[in-house]
C-alpha positions as YAML, in Angstrom:
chain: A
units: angstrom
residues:
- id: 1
  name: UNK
  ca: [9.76, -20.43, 6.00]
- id: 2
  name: UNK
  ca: [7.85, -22.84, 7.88]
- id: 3
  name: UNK
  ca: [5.22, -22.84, 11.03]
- id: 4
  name: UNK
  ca: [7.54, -22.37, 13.39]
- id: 5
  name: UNK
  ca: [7.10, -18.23, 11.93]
- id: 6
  name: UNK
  ca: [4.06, -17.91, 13.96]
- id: 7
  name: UNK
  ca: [4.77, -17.44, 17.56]
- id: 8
  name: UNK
  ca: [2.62, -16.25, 19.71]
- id: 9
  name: UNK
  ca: [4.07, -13.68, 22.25]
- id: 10
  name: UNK
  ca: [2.19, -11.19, 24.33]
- id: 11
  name: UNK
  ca: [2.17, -8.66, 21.90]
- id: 12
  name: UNK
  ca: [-0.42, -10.51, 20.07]
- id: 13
  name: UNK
  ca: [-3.00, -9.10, 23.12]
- id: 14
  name: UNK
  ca: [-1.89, -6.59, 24.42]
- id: 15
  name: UNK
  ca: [-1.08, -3.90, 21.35]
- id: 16
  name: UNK
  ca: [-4.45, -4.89, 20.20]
- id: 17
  name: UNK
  ca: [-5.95, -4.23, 23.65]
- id: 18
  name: UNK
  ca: [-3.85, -1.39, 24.09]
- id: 19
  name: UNK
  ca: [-5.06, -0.06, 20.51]
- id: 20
  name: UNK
  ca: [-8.84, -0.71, 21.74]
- id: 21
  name: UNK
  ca: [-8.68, 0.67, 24.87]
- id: 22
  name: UNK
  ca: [-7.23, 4.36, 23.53]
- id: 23
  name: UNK
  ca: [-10.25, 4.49, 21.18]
- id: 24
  name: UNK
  ca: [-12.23, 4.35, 24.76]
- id: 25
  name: UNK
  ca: [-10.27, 6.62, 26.55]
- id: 26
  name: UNK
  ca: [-10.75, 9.24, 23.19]
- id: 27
  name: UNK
  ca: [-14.45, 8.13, 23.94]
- id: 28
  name: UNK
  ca: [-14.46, 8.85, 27.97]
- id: 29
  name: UNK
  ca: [-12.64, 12.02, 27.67]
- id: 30
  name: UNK
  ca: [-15.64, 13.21, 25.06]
- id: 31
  name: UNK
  ca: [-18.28, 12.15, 27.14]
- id: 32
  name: UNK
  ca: [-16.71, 13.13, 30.99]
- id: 33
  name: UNK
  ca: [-15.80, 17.08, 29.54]
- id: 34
  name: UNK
  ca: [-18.59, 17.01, 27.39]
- id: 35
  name: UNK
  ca: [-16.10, 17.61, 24.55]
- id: 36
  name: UNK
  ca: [-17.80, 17.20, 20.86]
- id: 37
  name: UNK
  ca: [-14.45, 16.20, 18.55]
- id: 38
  name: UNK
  ca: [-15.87, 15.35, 15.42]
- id: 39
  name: UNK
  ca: [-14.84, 18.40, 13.74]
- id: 40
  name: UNK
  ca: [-11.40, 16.75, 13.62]
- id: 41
  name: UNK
  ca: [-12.81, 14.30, 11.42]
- id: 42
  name: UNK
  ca: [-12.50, 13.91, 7.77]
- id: 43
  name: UNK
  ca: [-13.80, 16.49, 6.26]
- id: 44
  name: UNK
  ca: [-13.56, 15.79, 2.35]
- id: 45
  name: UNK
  ca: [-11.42, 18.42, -0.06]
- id: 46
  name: UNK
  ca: [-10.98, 20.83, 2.91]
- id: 47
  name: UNK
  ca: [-7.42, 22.12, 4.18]
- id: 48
  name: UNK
  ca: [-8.69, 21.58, 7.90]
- id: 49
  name: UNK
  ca: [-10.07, 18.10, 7.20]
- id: 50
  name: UNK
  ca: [-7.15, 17.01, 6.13]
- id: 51
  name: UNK
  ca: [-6.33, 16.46, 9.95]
- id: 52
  name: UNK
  ca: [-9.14, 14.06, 10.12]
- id: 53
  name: UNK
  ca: [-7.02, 11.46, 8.27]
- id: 54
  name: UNK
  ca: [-5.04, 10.52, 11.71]
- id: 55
  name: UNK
  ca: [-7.45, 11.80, 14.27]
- id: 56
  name: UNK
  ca: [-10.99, 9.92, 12.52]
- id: 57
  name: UNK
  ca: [-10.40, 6.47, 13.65]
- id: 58
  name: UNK
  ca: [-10.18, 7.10, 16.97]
- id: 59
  name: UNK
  ca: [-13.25, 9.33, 17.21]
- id: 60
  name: UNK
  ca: [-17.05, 7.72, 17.78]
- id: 61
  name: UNK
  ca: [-20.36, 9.21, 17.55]
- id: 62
  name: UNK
  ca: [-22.06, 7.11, 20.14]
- id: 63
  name: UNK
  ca: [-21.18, 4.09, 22.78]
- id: 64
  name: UNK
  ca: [-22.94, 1.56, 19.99]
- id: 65
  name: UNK
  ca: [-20.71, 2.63, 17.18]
- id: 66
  name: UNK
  ca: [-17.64, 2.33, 19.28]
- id: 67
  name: UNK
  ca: [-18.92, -0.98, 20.53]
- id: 68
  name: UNK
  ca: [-19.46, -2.20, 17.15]
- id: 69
  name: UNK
  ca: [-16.19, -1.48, 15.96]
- id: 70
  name: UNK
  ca: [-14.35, -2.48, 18.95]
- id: 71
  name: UNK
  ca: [-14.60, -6.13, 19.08]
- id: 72
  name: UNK
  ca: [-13.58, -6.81, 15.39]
- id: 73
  name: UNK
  ca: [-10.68, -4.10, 15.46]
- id: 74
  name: UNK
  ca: [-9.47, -6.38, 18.63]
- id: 75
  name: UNK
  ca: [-9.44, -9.58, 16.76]
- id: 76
  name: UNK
  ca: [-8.33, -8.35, 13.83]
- id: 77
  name: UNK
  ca: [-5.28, -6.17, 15.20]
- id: 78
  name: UNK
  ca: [-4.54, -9.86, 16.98]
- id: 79
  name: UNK
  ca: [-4.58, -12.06, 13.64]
- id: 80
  name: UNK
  ca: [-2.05, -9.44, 11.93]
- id: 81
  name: UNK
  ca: [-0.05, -8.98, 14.75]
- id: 82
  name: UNK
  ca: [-0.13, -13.06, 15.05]
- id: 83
  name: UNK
  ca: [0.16, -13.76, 10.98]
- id: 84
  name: UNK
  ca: [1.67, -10.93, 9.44]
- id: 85
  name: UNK
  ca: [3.99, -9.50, 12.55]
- id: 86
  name: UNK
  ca: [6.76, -8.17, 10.02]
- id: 87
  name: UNK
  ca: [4.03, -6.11, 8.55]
- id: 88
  name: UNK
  ca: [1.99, -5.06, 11.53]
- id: 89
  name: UNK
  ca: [2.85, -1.50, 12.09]
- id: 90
  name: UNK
  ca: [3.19, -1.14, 8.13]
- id: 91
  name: UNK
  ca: [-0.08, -1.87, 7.89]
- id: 92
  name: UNK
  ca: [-1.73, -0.50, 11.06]
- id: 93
  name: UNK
  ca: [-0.34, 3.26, 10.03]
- id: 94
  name: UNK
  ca: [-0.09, 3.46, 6.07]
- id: 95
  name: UNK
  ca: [-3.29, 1.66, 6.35]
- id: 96
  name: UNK
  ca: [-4.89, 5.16, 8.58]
- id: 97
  name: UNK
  ca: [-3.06, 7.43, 6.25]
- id: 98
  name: UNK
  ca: [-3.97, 6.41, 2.95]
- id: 99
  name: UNK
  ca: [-7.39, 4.96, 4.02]
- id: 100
  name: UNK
  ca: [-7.88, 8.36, 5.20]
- id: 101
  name: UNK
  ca: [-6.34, 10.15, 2.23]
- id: 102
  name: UNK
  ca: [-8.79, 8.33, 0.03]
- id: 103
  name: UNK
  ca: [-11.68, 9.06, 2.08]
- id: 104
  name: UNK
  ca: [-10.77, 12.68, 1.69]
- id: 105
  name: UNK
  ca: [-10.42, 12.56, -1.78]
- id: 106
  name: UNK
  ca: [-13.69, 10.52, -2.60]
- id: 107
  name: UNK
  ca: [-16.19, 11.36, 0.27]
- id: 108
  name: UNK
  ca: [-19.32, 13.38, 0.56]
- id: 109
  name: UNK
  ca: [-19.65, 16.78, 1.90]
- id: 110
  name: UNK
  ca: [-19.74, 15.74, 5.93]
- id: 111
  name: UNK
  ca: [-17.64, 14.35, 8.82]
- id: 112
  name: UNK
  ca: [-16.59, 11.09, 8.40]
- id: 113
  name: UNK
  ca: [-15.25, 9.24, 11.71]
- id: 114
  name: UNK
  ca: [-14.50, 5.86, 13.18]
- id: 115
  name: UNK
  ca: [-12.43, 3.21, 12.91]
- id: 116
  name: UNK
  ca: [-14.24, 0.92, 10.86]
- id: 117
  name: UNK
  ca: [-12.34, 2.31, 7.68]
- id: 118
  name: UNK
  ca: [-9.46, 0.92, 9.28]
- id: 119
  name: UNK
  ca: [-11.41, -2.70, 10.07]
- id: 120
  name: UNK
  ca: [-11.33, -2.77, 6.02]
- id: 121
  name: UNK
  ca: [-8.18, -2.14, 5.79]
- id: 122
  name: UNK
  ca: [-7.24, -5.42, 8.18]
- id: 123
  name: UNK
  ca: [-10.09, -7.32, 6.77]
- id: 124
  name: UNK
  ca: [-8.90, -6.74, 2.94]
- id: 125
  name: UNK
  ca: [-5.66, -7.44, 3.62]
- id: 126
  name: UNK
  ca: [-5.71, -10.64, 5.36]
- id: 127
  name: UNK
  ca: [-8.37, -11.66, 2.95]
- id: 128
  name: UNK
  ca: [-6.22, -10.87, -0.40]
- id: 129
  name: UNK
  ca: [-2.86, -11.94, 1.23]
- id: 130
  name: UNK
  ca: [-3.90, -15.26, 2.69]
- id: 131
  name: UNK
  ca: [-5.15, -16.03, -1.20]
- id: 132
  name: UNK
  ca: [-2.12, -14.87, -2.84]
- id: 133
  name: UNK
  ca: [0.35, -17.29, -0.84]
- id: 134
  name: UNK
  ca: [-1.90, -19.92, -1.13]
- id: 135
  name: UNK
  ca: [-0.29, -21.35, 2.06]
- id: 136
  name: UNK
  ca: [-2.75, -23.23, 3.86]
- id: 137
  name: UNK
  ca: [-2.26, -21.27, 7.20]
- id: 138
  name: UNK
  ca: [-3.48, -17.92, 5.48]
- id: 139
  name: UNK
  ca: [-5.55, -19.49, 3.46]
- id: 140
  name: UNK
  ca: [-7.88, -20.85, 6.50]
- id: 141
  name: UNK
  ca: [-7.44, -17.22, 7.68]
- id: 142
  name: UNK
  ca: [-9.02, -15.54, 4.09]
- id: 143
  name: UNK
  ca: [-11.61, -17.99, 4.71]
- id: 144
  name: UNK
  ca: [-12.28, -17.67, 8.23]
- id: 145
  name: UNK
  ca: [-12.39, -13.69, 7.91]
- id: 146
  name: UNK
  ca: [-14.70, -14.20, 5.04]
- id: 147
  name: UNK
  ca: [-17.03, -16.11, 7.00]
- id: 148
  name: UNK
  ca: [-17.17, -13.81, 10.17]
- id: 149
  name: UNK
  ca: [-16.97, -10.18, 7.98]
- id: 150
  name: UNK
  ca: [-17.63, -11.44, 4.55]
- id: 151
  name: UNK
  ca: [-21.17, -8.84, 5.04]
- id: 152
  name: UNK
  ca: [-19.13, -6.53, 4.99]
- id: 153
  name: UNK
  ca: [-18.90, -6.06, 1.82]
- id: 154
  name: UNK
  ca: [-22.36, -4.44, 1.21]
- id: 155
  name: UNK
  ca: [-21.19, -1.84, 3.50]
- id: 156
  name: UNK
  ca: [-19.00, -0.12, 0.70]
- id: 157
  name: UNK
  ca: [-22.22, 0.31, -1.63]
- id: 158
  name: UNK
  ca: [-23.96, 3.76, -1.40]
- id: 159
  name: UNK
  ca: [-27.79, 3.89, 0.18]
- id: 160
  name: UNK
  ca: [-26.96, 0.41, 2.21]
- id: 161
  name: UNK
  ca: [-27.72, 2.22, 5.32]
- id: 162
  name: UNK
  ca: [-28.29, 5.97, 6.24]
- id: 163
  name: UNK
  ca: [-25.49, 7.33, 8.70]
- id: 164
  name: UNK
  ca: [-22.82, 5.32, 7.72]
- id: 165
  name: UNK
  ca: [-19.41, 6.55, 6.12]
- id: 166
  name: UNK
  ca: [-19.28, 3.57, 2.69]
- id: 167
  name: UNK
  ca: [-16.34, 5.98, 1.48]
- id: 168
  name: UNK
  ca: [-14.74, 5.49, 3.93]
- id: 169
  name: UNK
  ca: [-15.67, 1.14, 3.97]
- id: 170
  name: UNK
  ca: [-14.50, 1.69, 0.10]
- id: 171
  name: UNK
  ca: [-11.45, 3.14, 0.60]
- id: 172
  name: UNK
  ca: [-10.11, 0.61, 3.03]
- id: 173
  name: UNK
  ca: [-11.03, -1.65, 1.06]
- id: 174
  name: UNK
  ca: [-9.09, -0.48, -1.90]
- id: 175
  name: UNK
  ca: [-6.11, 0.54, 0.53]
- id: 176
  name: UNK
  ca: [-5.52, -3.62, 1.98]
- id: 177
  name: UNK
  ca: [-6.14, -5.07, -1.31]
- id: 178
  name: UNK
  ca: [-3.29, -2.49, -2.55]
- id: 179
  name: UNK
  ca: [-1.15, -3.54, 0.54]
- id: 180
  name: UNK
  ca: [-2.29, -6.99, -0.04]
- id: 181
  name: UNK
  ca: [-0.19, -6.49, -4.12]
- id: 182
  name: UNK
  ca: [2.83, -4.97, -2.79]
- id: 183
  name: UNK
  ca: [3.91, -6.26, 0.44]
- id: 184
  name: UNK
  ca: [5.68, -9.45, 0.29]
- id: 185
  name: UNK
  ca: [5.75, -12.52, 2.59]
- id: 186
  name: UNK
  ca: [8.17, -15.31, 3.36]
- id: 187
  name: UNK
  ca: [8.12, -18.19, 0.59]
- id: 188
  name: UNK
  ca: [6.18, -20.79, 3.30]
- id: 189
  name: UNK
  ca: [7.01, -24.36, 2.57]
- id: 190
  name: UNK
  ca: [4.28, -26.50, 1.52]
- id: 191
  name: UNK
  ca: [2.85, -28.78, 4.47]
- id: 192
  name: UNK
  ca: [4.64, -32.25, 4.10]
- id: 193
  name: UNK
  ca: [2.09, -34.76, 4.07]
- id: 194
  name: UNK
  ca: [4.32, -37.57, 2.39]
- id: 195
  name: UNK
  ca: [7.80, -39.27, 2.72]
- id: 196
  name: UNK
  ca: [8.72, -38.16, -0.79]
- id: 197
  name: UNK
  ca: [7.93, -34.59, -0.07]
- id: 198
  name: UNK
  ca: [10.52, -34.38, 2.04]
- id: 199
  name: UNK
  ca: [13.58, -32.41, 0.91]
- id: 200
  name: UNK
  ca: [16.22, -34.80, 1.68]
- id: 201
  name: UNK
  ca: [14.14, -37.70, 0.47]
- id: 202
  name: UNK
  ca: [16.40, -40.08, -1.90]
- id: 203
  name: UNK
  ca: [14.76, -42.00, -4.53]
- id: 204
  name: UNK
  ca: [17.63, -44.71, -4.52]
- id: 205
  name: UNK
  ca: [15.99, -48.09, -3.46]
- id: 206
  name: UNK
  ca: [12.48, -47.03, -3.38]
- id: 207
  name: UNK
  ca: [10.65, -50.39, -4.47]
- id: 208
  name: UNK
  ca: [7.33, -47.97, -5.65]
- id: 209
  name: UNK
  ca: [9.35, -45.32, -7.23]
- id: 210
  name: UNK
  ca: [11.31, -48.07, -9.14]
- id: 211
  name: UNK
  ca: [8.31, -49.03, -11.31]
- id: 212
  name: UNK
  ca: [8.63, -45.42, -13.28]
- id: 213
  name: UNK
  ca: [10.87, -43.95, -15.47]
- id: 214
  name: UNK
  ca: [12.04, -40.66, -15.51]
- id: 215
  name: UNK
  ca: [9.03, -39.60, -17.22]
- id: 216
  name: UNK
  ca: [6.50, -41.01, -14.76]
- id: 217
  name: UNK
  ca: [5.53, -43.78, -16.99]
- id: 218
  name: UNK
  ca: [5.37, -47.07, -15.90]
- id: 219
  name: UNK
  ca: [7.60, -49.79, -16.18]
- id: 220
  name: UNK
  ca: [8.87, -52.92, -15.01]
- id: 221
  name: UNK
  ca: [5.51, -54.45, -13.94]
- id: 222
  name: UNK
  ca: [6.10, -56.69, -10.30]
- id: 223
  name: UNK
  ca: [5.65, -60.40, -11.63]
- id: 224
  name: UNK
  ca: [2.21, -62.13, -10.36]
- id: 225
  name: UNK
  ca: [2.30, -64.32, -7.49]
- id: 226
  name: UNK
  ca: [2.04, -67.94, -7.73]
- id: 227
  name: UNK
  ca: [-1.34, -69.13, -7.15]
- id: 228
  name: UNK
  ca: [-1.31, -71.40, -3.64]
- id: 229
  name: UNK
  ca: [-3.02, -74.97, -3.78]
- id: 230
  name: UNK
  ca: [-5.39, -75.45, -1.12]
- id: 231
  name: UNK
  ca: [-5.02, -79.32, -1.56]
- id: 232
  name: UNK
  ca: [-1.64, -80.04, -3.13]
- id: 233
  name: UNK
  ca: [-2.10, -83.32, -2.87]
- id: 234
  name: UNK
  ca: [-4.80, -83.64, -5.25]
- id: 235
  name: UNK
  ca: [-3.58, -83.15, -8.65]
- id: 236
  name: UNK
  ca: [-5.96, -81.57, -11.39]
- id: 237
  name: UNK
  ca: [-6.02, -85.31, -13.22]
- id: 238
  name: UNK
  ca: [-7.39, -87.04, -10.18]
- id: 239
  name: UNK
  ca: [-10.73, -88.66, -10.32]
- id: 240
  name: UNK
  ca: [-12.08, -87.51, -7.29]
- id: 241
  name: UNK
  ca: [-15.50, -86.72, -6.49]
- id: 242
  name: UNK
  ca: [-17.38, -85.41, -3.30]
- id: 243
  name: UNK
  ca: [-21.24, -85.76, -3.06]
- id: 244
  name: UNK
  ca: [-23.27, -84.31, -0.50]
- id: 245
  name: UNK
  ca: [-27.11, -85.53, 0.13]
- id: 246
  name: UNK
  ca: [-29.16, -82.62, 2.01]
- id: 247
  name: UNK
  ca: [-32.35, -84.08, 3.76]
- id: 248
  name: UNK
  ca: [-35.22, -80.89, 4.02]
- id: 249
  name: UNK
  ca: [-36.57, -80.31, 6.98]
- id: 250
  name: UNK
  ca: [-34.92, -83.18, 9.23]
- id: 251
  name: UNK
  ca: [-33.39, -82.43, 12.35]
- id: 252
  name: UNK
  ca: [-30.27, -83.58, 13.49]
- id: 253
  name: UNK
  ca: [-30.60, -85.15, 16.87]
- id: 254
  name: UNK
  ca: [-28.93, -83.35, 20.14]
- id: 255
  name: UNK
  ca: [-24.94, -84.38, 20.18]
- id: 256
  name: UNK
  ca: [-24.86, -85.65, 16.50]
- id: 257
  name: UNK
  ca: [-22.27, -83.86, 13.99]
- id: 258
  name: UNK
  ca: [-24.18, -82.46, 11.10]
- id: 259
  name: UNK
  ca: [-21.45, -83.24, 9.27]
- id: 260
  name: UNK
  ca: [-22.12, -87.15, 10.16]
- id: 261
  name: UNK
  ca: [-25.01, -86.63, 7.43]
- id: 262
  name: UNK
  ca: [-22.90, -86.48, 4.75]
- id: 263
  name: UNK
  ca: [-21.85, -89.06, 2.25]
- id: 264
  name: UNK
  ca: [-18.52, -89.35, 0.98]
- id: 265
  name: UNK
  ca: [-17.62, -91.39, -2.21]
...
């Protein structure tokens, strides 16, 4: 599989905008009919939370925490959609189920919404993935999601920061690095950089490759140049002699060669 895999189509905005734009209508509809949903969050090791598990990331506590998660949920729902589109609605809904199961299982006795167990789950993924092919496309992704949500890592610690779900950052976590192990990608081919890289390259004639041997040592060293006389007709035995006289500080007059002052025997 080459580059040519990633095409960029339409689909690459608008299911993430699409995606983003439900979690604010979920949002509007709570704040217009003054409608309190959290109760169909998570609510760990309870029959009736186990609804939270598909309802919770689309449920906010406030405009700030549904601001916060919005923009990174956008860009990240683009980059899978853009890098990993055989995978995309794998990920997207096994990634809410068993980042939710998890959070279920593990969490503390409360309510546990928002989507930013799902951000971990993209941001995991990508991260892992991108290392394990080693192909230099996902590889500039692992390192450009490091650099723009590599902090988020703290955010899966306990006592970080009060009013935040780090069960639920923990369990996404775990849930794209799992998805990151058993989901597999095309076999890219490596970036071509060189004429002998090429797959239909043939060896046959090659004037560099022809100074190696089959086991890369090398042989048949190219035969020195001959060294080019400068004056071939002076020979080596010739008693010849140049002398040149140098006169300190005198000047040459205006229109007179310099080379005038010197003496040739």
């Amino acid at each position: 599989m080459n580059d040519n895999h990633f095409k960029f189509s339409l689909s690459v905005f608008v299911l993430p905008l699409l995606f983003v734009l439900l979690l604010w209508l979920v949002f509007w509809f709570e704040i217009t009919y003054k409608i309190n949903l959290t109760e169909y969050g998570i609510h760990p090791r309870t029959f009736t939370g186990l609804r939270g598990i598909i309802f919770s990331p689309f449920l906010h506590g406030s405009m700030e925490h549904l601001y916060n998660n919005s923009i990174p949920l956008f860009m990240l729902v683009a980059g899978l959609r853009y890098f990993y589109r055989e995978h995309f609605f794998k990920i997207i809904g096994f990634g809410i189920l068993l980042s939710g199961f998890l959070t279920w299982v593990i969490a503390r006795d409360s309510y546990h919404i928002g989507a930013s167990g799902l951000i971990y789950v993209l941001v995991s993924f990508m991260f892992f993935k991108g290392i394990m092919t080693k192909y230099y496309r996902l590889v500039a992704l692992s390192l450009l999601i490091v650099t723009l949500y590599g902090s988020l890592i703290w955010y899966v610690f306990p006592g970080v920061e009060e009013g935040i779900s780090w069960e639920g950052h923990l369990a996404g976590l775990i849930t794209g690095f799992v998805f990151a192990s058993i989901y597999k990608t095309p076999e890219y081919q490596k970036m071509i950089k060189y004429e002998w890289e090429k797959p239909d390259f043939d060896p046959t004639g090659d004037k560099f490759l022809e100074r190696f041997d089959e086991n890369g040592n090398f042989v048949n060293p190219p035969k020195p140049e001959p060294e080019l006389e400068m004056f071939p007709e002076i020979s080596s035995t010739s008693n010849f002699r140049i002398t040149y006289h140098f006169i300190e500080g005198k000047d040459v007059p205006a229109g007179e060669n310099p080379e005038d002052k010197k003496d040739a025997f």
